[in-house]
C-alpha positions in Angstrom: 18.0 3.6 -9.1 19.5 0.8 -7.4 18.5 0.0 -3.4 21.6 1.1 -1.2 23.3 -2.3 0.0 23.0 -2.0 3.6 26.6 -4.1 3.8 28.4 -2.1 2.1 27.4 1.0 3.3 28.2 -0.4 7.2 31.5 -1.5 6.0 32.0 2.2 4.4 31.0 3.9 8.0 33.2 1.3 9.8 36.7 1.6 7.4 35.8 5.7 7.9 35.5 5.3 11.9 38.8 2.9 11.9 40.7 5.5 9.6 39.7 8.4 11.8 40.5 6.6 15.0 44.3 5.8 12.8 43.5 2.4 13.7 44.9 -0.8 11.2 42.3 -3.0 10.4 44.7 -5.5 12.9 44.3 -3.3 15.5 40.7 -3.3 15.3 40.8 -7.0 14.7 42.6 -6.9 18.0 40.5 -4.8 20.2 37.1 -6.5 19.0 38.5 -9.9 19.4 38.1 -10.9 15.2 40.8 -11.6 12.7 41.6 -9.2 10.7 40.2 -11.1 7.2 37.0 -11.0 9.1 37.0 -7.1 9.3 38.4 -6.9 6.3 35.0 -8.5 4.7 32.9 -6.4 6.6 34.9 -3.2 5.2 34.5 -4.7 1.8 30.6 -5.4 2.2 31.5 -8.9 2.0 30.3 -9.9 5.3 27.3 -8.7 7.5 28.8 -9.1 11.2 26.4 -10.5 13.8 24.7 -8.0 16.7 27.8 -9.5 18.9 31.1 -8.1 16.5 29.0 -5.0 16.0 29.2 -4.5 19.6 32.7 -4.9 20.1 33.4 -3.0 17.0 31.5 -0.1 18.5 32.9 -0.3 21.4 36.5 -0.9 19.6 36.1 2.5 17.8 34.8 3.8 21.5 31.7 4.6 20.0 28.0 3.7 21.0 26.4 0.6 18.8 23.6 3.0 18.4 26.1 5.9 17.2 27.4 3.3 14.7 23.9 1.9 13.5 22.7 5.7 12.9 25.8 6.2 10.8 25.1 3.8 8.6 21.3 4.7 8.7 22.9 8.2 7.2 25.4 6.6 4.8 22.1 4.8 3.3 20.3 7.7 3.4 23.3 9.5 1.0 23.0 6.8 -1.1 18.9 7.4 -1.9 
């Protein structure tokens, strides 16, 4: 079985958080203070964001970085 791709899987938790917020990904662009290509990577597992733009899309989503982190720890666990 292949290892879980820890990218994707944070990009998968952060479109789901976005969507259930109803946020666009410019709105989130926006409120975190990245363009909007740059989140779209991230969704897409493209891009792995620095400790910094996971911050502010935490706090963006108005979620706790640590809320964020274990909800991609769960997302990678699902994937095992």
């Amino acid at each position: 079985m292949p290892e879980p791709d820890l990218q994707v899987a944070f990009g998968q938790v952060i479109r789901e958080l976005r969507v259930s917020a109803g946020m666009s990904q410019e709105a989130l662009s926006l409120s975190c203070g990245r363009h909007r290509t740059y989140i779209s990577l991230i969704e897409r597992g493209k891009n792995a964001p620095s400790i910094t733009t996971l911050w502010r899309i935490a706090e963006a989503l108005e979620i706790r970085p640590s809320a964020l982190v274990w909800q991609v720890e769960l997302e990678l666990d699902q994937c095992m």
